[in-house]
N, C-alpha and C positions, 0 to 999 in steps of 0.2 A: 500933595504931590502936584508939580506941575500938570497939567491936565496935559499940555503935550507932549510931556513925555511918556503916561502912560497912551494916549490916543497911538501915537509912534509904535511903539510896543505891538500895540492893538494889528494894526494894521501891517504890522511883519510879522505877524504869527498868522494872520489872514493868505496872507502870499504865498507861506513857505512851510510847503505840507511838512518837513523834517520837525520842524519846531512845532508844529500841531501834533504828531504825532509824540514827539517826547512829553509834551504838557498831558496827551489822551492815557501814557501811560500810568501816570501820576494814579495812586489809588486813594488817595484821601485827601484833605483839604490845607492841612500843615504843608504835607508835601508839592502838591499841587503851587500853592502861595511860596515856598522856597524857591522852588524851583524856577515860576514865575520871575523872582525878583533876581537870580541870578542870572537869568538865560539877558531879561532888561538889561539889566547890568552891562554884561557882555558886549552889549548893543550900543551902550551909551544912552539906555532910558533909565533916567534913576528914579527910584519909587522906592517905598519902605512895604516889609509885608503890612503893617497894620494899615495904610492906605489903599493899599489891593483888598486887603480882608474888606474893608468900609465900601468898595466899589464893588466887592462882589454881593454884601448886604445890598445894597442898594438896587443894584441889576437883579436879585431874586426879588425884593418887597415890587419893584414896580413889575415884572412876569406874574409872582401870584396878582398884584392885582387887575390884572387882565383876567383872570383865569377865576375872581371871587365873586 
C-alpha cells in the first residue's frame, strides 16, 4: 500500500470523531478491516484489507514489545 495513503486515512480518522466512532463500533477484526478499507476508499485512500491486516500485525508485535 502506498504508505500515504494509508498515513491519510490515519489521520482523518484521527480528526473526525463520526469516523472513530463507526470504526469503535466494529466488533471484531474482519469487520473492523472491511470497514476500514471501505470508509479509505470513500476518501480516496486505497489500501487492500490484507495490507491493513499486515499494519495492524505489525503495530501490535512493536506494542507487545514495549510491553515484554
Amino acid at each position: 500500500m502506498p504508505p500515504d495513503d494509508f498515513e491519510r486515512f490515519r489521520r482523518l480518522v484521527l480528526e473526525d470523531p463520526a469516523l472513530q466512532e463507526a470504526l469503535r463500533e466494529t466488533t471484531d477484526v474482519p469487520g473492523f478491516i472491511a470497514l476500514a478499507t471501505q470508509l479509505g476508499e470513500e476518501r480516496g485512500c486505497h489500501f487492500t484489507a490484507e495490507e491493513l491486516r499486515e499494519t495492524l500485525r505489525t503495530a501490535r508485535r512493536e506494542w507487545l514489545g514495549r510491553w515484554v
